[in-house]
C-alpha positions in Angstrom: 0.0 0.0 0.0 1.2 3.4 -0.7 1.4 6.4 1.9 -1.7 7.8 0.5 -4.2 4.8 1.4 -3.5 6.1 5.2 -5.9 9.3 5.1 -3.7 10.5 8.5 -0.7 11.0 6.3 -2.8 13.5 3.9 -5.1 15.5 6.0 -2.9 15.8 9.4 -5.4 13.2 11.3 -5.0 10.3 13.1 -7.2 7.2 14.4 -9.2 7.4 17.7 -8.4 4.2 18.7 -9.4 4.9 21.9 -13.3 6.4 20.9 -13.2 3.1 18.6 -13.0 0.8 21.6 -15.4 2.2 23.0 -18.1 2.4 20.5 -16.6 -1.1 20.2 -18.0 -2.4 23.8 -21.5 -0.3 23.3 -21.9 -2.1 19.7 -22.0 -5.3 21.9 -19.8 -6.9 18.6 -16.4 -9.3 19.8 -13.4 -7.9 18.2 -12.8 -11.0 16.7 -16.2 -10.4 14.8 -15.2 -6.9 13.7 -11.9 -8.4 12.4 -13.6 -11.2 10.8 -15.7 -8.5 9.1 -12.8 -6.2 8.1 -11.3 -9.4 6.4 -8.1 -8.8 9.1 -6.3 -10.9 11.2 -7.0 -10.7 14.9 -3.2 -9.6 15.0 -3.7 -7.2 12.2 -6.8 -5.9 14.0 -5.5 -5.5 17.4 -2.3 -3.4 15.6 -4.8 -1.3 14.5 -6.8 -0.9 17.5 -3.0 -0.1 19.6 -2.4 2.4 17.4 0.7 0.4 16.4 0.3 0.2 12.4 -2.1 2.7 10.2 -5.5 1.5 9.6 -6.3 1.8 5.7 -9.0 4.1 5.5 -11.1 2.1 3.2 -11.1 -0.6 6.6 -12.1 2.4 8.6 -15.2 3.2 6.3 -15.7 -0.3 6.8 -15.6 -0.5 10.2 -18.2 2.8 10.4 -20.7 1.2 8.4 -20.7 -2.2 10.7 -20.6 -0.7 14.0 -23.1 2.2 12.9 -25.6 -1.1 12.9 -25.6 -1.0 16.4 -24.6 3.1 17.5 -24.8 6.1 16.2 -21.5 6.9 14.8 -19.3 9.3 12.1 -16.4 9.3 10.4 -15.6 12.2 12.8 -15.7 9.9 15.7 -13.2 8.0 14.5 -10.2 10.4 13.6 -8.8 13.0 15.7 -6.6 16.2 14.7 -3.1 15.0 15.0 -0.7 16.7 17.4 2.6 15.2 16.6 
C-alpha cells in the first residue's frame, strides 16, 4: 500500500483508537467479529486498535458502516486532529 491509502498521512489526522474501543463495547460486537468482518487478522486488528500500524482508510469506512448497525456513529468519531 502506498502512503496515501493512510488518510492521517494526507489531511494531518489520526485514528481514535481509543473512541473506537469504546463504540466497540456499546456495539456489543467481539473484536474478533469486527476483524472477521474487516477481512483482518486478529493480530492485524489488534495493531490497528494499539495504534501500532495505520489503519487503511477504506477498513475504517468499513468499520463505520458495521458498527453504525448498532450506535450512532461518524467518520468524525473515529479520527482525531493530529498533534505530533
Amino acid at each position: 500500500m502506498s502512503g496515501k491509502d493512510y488518510i492521517g498521512d494526507v489531511m494531518g489526522i489520526r485514528f481514535n483508537a481509543q473512541k473506537v474501543n469504546e463504540l466497540i463495547d456499546q456495539s456489543g460486537f467481539k473484536k474478533m467479529h469486527i476483524a472477521t468482518r474487516l477481512n483482518a487478522s486478529q493480530a492485524t486488528f489488534r495493531r490497528w486498535m494499539n495504534e501500532e500500524t495505520p489503519i487503511p482508510f477504506v477498513k475504517v469506512v468499513e468499520l463505520k458502516k458495521l458498527l453504525e448497525k448498532e450506535v450512532v456513529v461518524s467518520l468524525d468519531d473515529l479520527y482525531e486532529d493530529d498533534e505530533k
